[in-house]
Structures are given as structure tokens and as C-alpha cells.
mmCIF file of the N, C-alpha and C atoms, coordinates in Angstrom:
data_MODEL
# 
_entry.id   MODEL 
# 
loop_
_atom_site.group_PDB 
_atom_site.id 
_atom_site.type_symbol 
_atom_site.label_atom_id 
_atom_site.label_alt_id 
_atom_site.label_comp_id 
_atom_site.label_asym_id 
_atom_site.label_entity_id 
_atom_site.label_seq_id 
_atom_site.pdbx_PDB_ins_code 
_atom_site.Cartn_x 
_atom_site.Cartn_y 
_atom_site.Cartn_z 
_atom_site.occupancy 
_atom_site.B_iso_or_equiv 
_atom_site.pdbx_formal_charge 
_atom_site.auth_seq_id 
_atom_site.auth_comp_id 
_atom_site.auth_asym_id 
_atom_site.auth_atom_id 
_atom_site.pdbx_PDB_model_num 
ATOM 1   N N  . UNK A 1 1  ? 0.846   -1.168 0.000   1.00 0.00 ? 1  UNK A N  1 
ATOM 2   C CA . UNK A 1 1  ? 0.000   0.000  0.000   1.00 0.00 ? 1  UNK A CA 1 
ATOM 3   C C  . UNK A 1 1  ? 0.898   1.240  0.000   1.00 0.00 ? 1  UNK A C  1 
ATOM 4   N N  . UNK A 1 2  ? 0.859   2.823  -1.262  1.00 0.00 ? 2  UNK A N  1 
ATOM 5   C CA . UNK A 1 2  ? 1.494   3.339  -0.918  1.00 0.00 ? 2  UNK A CA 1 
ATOM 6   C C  . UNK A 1 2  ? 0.629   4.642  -0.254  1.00 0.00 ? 2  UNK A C  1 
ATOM 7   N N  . UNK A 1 3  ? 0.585   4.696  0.257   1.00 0.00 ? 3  UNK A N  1 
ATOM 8   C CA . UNK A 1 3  ? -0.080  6.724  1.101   1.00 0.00 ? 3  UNK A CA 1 
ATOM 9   C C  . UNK A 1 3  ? 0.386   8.020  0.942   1.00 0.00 ? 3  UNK A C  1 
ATOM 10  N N  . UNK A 1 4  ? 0.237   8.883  0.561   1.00 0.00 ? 4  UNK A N  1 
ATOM 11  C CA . UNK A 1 4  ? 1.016   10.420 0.496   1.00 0.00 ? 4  UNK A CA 1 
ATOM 12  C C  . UNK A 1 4  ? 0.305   10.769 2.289   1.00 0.00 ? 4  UNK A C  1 
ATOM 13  N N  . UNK A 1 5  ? 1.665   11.099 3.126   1.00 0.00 ? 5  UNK A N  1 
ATOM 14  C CA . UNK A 1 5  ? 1.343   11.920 4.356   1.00 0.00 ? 5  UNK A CA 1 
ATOM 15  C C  . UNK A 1 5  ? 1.954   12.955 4.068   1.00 0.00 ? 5  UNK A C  1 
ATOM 16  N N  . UNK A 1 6  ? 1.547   14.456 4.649   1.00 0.00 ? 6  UNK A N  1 
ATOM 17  C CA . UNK A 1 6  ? 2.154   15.082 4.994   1.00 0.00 ? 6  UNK A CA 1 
ATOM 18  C C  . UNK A 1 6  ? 2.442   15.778 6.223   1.00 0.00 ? 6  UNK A C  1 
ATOM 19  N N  . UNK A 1 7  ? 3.584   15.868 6.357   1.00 0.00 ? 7  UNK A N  1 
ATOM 20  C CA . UNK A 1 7  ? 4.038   16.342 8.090   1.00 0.00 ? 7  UNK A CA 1 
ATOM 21  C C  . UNK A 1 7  ? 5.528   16.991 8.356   1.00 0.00 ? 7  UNK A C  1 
ATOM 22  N N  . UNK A 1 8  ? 5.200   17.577 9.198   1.00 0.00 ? 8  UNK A N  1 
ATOM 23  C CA . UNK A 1 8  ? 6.665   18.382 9.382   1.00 0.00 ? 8  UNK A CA 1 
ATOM 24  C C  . UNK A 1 8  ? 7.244   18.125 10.460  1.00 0.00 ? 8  UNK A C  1 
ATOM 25  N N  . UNK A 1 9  ? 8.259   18.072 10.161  1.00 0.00 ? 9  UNK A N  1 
ATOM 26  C CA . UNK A 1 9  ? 9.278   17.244 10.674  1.00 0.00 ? 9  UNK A CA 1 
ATOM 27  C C  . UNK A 1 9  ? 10.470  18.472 12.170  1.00 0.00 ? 9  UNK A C  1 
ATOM 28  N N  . UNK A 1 10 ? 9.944   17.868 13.133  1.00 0.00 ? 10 UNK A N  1 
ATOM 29  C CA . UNK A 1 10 ? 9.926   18.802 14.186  1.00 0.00 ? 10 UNK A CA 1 
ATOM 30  C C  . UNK A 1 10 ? 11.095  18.177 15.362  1.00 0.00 ? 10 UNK A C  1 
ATOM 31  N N  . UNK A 1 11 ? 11.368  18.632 16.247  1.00 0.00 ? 11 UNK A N  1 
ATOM 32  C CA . UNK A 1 11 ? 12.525  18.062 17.037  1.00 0.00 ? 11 UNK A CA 1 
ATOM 33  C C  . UNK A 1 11 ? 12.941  16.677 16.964  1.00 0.00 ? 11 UNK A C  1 
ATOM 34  N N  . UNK A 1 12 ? 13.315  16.320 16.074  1.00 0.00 ? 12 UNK A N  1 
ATOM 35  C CA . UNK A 1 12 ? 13.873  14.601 14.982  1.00 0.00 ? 12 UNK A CA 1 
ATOM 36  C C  . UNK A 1 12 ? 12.676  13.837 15.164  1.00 0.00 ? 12 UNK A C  1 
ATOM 37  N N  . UNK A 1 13 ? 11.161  14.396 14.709  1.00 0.00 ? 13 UNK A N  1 
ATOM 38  C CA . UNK A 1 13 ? 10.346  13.392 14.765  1.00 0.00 ? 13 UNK A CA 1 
ATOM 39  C C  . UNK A 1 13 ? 9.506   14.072 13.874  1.00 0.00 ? 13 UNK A C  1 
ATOM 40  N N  . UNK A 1 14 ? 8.566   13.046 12.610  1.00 0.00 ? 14 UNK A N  1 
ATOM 41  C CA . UNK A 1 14 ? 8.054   13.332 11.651  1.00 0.00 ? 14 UNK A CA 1 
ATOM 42  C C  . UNK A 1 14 ? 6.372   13.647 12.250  1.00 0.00 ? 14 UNK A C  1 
ATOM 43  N N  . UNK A 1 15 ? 5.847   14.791 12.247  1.00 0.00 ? 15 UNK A N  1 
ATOM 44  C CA . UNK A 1 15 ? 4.401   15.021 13.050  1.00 0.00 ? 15 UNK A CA 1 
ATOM 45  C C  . UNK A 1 15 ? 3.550   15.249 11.817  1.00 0.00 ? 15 UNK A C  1 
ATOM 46  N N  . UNK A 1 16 ? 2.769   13.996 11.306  1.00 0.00 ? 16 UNK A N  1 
ATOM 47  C CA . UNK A 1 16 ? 1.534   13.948 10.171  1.00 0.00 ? 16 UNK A CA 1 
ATOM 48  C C  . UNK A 1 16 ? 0.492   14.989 10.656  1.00 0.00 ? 16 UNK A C  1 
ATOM 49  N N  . UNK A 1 17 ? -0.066  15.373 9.627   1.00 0.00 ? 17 UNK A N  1 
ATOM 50  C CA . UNK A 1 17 ? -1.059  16.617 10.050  1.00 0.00 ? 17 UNK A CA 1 
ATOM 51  C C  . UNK A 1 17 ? -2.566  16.283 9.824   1.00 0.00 ? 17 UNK A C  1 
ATOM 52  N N  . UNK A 1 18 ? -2.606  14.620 9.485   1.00 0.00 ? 18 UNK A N  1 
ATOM 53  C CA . UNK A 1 18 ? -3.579  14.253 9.518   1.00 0.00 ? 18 UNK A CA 1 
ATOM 54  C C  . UNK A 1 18 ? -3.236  12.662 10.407  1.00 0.00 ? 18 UNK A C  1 
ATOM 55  N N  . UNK A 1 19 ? -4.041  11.617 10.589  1.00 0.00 ? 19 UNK A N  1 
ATOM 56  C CA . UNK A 1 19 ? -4.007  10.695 11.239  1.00 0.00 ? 19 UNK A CA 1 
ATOM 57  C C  . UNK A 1 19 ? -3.439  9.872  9.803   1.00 0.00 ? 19 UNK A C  1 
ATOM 58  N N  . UNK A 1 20 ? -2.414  9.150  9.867   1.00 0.00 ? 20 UNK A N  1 
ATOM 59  C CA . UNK A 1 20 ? -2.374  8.158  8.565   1.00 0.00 ? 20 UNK A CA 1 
ATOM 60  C C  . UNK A 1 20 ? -3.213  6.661  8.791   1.00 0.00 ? 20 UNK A C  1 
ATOM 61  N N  . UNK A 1 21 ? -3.849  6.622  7.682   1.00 0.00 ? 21 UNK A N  1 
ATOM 62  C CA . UNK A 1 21 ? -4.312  5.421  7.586   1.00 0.00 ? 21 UNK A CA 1 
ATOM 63  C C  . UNK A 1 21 ? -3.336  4.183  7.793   1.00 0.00 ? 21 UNK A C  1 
ATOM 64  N N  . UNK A 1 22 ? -2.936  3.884  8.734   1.00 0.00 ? 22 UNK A N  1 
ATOM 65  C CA . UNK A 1 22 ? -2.211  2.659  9.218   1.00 0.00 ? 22 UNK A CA 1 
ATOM 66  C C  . UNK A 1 22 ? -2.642  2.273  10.803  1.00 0.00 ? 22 UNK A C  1 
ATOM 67  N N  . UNK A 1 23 ? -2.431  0.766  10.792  1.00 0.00 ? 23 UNK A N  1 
ATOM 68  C CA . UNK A 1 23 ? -2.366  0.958  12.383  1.00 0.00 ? 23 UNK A CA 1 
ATOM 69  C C  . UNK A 1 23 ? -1.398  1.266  13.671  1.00 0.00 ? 23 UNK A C  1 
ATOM 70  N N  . UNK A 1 24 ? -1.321  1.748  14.376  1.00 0.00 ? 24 UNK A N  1 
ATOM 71  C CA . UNK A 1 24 ? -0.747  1.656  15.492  1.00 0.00 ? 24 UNK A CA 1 
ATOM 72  C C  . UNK A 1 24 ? 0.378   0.542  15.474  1.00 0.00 ? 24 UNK A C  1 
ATOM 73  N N  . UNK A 1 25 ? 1.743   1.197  15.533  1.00 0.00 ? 25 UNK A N  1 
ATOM 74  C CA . UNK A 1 25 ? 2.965   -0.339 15.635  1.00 0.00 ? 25 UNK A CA 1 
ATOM 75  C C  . UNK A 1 25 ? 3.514   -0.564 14.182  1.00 0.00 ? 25 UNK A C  1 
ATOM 76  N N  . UNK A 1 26 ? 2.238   -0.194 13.030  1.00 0.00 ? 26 UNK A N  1 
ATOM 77  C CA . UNK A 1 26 ? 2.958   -0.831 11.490  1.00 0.00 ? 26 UNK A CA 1 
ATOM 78  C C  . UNK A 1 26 ? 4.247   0.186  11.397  1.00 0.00 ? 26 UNK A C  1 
ATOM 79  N N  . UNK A 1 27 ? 5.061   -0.772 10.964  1.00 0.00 ? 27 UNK A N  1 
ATOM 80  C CA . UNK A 1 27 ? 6.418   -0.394 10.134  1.00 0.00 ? 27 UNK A CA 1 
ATOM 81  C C  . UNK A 1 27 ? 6.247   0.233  9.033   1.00 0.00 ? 27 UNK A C  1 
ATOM 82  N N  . UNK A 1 28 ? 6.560   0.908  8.462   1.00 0.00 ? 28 UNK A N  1 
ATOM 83  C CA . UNK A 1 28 ? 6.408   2.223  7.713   1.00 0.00 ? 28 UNK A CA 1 
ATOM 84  C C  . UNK A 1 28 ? 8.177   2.307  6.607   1.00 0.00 ? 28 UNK A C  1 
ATOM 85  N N  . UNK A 1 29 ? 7.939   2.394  5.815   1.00 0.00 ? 29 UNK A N  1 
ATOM 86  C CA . UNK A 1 29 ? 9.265   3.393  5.135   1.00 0.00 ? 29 UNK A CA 1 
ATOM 87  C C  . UNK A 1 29 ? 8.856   5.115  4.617   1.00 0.00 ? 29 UNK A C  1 
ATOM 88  N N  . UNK A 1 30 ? 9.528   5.465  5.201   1.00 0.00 ? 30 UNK A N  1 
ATOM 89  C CA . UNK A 1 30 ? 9.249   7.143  4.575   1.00 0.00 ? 30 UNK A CA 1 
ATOM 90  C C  . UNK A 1 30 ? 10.208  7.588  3.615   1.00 0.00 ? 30 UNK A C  1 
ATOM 91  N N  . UNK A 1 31 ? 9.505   8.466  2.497   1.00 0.00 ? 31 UNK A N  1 
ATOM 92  C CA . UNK A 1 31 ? 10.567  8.896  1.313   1.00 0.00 ? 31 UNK A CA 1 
ATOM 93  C C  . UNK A 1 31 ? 10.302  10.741 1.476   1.00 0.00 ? 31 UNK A C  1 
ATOM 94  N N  . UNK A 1 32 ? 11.143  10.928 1.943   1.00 0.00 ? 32 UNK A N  1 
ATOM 95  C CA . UNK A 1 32 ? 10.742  12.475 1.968   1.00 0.00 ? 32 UNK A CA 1 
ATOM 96  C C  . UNK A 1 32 ? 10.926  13.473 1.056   1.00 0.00 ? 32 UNK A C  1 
ATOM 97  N N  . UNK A 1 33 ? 10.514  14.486 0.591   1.00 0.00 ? 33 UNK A N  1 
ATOM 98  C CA . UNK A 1 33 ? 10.283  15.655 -0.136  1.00 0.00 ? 33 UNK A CA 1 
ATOM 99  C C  . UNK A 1 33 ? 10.106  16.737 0.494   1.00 0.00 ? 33 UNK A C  1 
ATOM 100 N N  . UNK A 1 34 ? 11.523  17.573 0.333   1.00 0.00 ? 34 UNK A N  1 
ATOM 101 C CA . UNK A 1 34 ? 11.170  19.007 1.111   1.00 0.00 ? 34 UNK A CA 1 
ATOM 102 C C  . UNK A 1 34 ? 10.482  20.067 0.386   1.00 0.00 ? 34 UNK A C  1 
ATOM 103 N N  . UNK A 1 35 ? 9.721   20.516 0.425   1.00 0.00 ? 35 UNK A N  1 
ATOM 104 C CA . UNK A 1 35 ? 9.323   21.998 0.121   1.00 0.00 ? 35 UNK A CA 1 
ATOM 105 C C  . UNK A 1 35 ? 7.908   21.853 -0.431  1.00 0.00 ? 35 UNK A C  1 
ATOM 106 N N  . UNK A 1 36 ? 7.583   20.616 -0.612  1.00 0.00 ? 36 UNK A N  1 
ATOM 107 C CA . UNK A 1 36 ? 6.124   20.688 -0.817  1.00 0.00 ? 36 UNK A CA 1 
ATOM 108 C C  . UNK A 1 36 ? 6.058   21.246 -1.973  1.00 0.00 ? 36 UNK A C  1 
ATOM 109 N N  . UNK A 1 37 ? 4.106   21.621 -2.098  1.00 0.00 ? 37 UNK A N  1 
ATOM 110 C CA . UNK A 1 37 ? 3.820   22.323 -3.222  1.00 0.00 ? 37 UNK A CA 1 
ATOM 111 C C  . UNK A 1 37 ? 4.521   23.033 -4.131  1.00 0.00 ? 37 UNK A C  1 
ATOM 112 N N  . UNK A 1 38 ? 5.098   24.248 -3.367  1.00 0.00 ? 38 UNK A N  1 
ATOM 113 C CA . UNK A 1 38 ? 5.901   25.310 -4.084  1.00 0.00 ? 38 UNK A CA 1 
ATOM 114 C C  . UNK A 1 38 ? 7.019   24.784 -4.558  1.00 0.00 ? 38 UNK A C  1 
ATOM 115 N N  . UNK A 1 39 ? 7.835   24.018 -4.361  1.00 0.00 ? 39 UNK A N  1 
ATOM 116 C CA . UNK A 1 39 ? 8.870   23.161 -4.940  1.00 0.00 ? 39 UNK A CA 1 
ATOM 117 C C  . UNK A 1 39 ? 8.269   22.257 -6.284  1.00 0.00 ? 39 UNK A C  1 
ATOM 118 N N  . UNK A 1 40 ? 7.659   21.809 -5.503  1.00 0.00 ? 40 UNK A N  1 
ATOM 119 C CA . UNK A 1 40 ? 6.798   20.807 -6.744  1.00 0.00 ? 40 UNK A CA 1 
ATOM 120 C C  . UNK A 1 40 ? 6.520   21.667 -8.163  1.00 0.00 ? 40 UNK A C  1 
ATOM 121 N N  . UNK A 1 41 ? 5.807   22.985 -7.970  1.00 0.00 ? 41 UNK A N  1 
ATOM 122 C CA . UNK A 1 41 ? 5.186   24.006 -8.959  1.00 0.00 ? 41 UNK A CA 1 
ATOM 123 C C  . UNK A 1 41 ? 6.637   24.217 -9.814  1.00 0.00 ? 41 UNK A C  1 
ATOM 124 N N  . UNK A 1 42 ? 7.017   24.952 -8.949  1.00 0.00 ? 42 UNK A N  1 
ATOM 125 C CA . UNK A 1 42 ? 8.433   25.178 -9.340  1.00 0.00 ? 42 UNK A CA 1 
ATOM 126 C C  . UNK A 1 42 ? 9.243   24.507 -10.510 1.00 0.00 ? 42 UNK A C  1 
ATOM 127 N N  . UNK A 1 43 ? 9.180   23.189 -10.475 1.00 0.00 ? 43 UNK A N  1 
ATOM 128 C CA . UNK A 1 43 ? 10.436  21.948 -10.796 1.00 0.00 ? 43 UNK A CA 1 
ATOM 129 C C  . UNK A 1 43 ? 9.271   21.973 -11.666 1.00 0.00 ? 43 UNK A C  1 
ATOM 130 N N  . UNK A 1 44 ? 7.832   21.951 -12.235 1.00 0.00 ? 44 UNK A N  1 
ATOM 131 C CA . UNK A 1 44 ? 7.458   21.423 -13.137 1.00 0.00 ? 44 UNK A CA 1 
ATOM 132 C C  . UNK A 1 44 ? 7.502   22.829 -13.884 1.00 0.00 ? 44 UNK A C  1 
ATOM 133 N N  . UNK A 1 45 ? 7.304   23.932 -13.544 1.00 0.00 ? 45 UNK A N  1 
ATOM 134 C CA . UNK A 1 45 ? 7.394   25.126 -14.480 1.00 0.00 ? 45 UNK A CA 1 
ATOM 135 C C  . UNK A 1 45 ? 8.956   25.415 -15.045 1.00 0.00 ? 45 UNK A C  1 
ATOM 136 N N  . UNK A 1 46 ? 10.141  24.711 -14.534 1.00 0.00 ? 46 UNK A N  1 
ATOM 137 C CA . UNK A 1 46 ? 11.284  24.833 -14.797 1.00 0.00 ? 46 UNK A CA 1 
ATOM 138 C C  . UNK A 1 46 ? 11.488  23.451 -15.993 1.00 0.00 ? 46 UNK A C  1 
ATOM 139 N N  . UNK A 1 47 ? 10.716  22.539 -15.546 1.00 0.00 ? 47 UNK A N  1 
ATOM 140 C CA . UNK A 1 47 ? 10.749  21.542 -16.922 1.00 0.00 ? 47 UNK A CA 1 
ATOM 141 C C  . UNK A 1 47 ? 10.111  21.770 -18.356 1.00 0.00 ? 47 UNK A C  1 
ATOM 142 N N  . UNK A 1 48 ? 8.778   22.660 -17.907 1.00 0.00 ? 48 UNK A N  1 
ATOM 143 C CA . UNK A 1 48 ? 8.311   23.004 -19.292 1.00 0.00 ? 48 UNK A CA 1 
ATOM 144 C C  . UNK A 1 48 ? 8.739   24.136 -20.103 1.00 0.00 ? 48 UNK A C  1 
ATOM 145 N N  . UNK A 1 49 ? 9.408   24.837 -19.202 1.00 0.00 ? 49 UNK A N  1 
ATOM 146 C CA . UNK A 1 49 ? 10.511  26.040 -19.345 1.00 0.00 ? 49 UNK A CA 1 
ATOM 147 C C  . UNK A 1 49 ? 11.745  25.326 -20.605 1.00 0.00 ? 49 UNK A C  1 
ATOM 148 N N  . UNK A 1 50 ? 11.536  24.081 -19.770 1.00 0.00 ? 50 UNK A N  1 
ATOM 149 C CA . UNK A 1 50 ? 13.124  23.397 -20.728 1.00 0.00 ? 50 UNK A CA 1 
ATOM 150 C C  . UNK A 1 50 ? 13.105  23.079 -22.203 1.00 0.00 ? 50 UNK A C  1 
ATOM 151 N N  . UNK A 1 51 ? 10.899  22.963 -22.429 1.00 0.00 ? 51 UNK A N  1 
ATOM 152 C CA . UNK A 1 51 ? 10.731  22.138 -23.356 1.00 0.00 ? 51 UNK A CA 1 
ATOM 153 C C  . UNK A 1 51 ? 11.275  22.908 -25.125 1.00 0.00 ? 51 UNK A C  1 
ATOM 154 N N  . UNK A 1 52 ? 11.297  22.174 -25.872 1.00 0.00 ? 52 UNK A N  1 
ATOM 155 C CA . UNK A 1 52 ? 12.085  23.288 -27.011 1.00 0.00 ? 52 UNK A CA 1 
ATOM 156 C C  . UNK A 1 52 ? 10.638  23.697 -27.338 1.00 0.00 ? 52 UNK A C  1 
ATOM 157 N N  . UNK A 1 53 ? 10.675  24.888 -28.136 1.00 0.00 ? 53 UNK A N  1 
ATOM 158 C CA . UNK A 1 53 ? 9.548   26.216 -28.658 1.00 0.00 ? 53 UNK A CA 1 
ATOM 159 C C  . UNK A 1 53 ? 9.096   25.184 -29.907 1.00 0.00 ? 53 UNK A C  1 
ATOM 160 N N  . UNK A 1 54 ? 9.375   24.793 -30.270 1.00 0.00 ? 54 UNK A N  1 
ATOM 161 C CA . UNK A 1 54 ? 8.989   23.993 -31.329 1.00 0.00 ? 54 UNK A CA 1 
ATOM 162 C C  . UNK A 1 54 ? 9.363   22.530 -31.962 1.00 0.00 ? 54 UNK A C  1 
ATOM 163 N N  . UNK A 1 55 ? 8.575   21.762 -32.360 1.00 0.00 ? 55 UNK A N  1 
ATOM 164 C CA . UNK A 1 55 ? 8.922   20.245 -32.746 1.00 0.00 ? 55 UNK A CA 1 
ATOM 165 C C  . UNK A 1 55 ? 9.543   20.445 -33.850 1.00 0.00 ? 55 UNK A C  1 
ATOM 166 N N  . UNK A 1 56 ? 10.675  19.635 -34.313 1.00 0.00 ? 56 UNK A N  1 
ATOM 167 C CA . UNK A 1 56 ? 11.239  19.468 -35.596 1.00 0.00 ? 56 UNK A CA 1 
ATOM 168 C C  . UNK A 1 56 ? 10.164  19.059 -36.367 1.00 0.00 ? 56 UNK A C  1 
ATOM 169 N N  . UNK A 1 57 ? 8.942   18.485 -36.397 1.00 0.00 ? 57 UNK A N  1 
ATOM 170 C CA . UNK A 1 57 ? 8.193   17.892 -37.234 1.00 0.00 ? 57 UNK A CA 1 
ATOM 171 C C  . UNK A 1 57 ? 6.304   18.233 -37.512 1.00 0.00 ? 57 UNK A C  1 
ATOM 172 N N  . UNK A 1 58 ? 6.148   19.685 -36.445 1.00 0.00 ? 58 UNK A N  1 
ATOM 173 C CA . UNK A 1 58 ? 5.594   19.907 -36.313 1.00 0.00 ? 58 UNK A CA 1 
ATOM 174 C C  . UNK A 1 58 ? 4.462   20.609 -37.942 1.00 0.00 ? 58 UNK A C  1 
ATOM 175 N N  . UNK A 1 59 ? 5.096   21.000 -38.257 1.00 0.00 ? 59 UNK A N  1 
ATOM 176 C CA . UNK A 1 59 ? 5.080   21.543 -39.597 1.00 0.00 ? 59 UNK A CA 1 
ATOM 177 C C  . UNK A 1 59 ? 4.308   22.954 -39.103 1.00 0.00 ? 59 UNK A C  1 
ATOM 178 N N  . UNK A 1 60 ? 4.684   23.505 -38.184 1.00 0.00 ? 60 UNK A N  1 
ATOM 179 C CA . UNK A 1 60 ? 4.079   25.183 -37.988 1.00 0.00 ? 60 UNK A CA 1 
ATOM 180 C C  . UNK A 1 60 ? 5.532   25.968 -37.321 1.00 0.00 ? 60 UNK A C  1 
ATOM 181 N N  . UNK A 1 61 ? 5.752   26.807 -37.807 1.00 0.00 ? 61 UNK A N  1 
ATOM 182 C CA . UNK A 1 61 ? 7.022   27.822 -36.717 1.00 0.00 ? 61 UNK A CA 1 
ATOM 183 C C  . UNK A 1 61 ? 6.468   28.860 -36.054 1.00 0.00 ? 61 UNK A C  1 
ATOM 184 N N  . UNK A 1 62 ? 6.503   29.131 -34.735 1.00 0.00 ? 62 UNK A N  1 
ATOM 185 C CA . UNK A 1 62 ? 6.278   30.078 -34.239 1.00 0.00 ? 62 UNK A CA 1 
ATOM 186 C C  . UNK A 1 62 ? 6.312   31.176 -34.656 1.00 0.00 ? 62 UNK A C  1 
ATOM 187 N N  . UNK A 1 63 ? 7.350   31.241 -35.615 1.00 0.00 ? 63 UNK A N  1 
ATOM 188 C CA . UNK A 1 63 ? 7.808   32.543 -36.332 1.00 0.00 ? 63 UNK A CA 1 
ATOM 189 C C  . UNK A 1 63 ? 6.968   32.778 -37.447 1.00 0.00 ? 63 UNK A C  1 
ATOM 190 N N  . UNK A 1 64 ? 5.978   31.863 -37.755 1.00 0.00 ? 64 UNK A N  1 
ATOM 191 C CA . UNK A 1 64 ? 4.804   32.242 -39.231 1.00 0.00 ? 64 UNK A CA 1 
ATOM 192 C C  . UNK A 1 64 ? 3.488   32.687 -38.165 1.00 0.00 ? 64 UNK A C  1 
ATOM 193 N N  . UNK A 1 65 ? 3.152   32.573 -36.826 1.00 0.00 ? 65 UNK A N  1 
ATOM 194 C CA . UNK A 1 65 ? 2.029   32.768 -36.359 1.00 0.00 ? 65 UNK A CA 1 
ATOM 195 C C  . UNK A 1 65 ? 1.381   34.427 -36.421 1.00 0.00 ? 65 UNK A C  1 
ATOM 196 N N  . UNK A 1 66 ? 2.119   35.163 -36.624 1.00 0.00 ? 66 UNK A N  1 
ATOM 197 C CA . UNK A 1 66 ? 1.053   36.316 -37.394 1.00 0.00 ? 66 UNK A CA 1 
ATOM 198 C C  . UNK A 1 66 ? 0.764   36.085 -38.493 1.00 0.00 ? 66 UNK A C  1 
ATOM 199 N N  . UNK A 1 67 ? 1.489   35.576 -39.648 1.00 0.00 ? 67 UNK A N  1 
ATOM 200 C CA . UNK A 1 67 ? 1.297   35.753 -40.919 1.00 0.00 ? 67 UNK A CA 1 
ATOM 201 C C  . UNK A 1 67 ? 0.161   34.804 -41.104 1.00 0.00 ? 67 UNK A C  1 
ATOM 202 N N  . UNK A 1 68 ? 0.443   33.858 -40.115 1.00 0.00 ? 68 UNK A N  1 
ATOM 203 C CA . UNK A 1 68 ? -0.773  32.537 -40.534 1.00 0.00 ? 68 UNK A CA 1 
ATOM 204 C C  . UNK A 1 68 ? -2.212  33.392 -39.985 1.00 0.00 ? 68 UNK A C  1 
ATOM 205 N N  . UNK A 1 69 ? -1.933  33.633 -38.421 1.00 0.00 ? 69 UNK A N  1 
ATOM 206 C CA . UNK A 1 69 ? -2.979  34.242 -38.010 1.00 0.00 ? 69 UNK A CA 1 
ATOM 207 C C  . UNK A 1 69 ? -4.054  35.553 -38.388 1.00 0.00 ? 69 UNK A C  1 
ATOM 208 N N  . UNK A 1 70 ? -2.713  36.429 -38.910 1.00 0.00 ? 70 UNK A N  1 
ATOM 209 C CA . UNK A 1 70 ? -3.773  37.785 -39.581 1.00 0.00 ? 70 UNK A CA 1 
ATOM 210 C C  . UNK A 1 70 ? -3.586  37.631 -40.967 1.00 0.00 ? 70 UNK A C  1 
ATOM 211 N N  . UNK A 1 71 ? -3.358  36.580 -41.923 1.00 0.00 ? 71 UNK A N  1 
ATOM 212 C CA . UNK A 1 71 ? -3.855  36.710 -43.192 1.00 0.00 ? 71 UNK A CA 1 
ATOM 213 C C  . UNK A 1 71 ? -5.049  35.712 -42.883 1.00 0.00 ? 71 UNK A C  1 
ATOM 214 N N  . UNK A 1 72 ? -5.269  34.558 -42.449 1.00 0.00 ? 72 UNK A N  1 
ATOM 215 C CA . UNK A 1 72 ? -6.335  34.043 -42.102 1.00 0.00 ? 72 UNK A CA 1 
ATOM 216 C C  . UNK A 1 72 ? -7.711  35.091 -41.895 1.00 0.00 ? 72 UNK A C  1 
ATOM 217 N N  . UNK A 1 73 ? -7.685  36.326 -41.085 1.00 0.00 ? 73 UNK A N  1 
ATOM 218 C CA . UNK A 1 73 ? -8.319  36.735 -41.001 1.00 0.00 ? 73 UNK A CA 1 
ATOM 219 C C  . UNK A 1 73 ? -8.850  38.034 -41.995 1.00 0.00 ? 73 UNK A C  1 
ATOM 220 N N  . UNK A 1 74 ? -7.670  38.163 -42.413 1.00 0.00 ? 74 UNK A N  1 
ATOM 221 C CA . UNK A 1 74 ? -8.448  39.063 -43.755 1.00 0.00 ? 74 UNK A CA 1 
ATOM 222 C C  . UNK A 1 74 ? -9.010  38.788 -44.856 1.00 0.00 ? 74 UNK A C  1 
ATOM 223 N N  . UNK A 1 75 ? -8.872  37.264 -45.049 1.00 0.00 ? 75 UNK A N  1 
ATOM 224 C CA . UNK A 1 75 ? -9.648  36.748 -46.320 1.00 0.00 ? 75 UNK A CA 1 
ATOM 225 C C  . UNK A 1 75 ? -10.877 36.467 -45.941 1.00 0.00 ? 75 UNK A C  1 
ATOM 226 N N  . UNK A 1 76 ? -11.535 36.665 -44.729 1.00 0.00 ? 76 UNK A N  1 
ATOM 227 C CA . UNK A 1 76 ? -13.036 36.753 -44.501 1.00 0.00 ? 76 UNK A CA 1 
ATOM 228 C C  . UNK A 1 76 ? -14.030 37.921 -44.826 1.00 0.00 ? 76 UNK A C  1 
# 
């Protein structure tokens, strides 16, 4: 079974901020993650940050999107 807890981790002891679904005594492994949310946001806005502006195979360039976009619209 895996569970997401979260808890902060206070004079060398991990304090859940909710009750975890386990019982009393079970052995546990913990994988920790500091910073939570804002870390999390972070690391994924820094990955899509990474992604390239355009596919080699896409067949559109960023660099035609006015020409595509406002001649599109003047032939109406």
C-alpha cells in the first residue's frame, strides 16, 4: 500500500497533520520531499521552461504565427 502523508518534521520526529491510515505499531518506510507544493510548482514550471519552442516535425514555426494568423483573417 502506498499513502502520500504530509508532516513536518519537528525536534527529529516526523508530526503527520492528519491521522495516517495505518495501524498503530505498522512499520512504515518514509521517502521524503522538502518543500512541498511550491517546490513541486516550481520543478514542473522549470521543466516546461526546458521544453524546445517547437517540434522538428511539427510543420508550424512560431515565427509564421502572425502571418498565418492575420492573413487568415483578412480573407473573410
Amino acid at each position: 500500500m502506498t499513502t502520500k502523508v504530509h508532516a513536518i518534521y519537528r525536534n527529529g520526529v516526523f508530526l503527520p497533520s492528519a491521522a495516517p491510515p495505518v495501524a498503530v505499531g505498522t512499520e512504515v518506510e518514509l521517502t521524503v520531499t522538502a518543500g512541498g507544493v511550491r517546490d513541486s510548482l516550481v520543478d514542473a514550471l522549470d521543466e516546461i521552461a526546458r521544453l524546445p519552442a517547437e517540434g522538428p516535425r511539427d510543420g508550424f514555426s512560431g515565427a509564421d504565427h502572425d502571418q498565418v494568423l492575420y492573413e487568415a483573417n483578412k480573407q473573410k
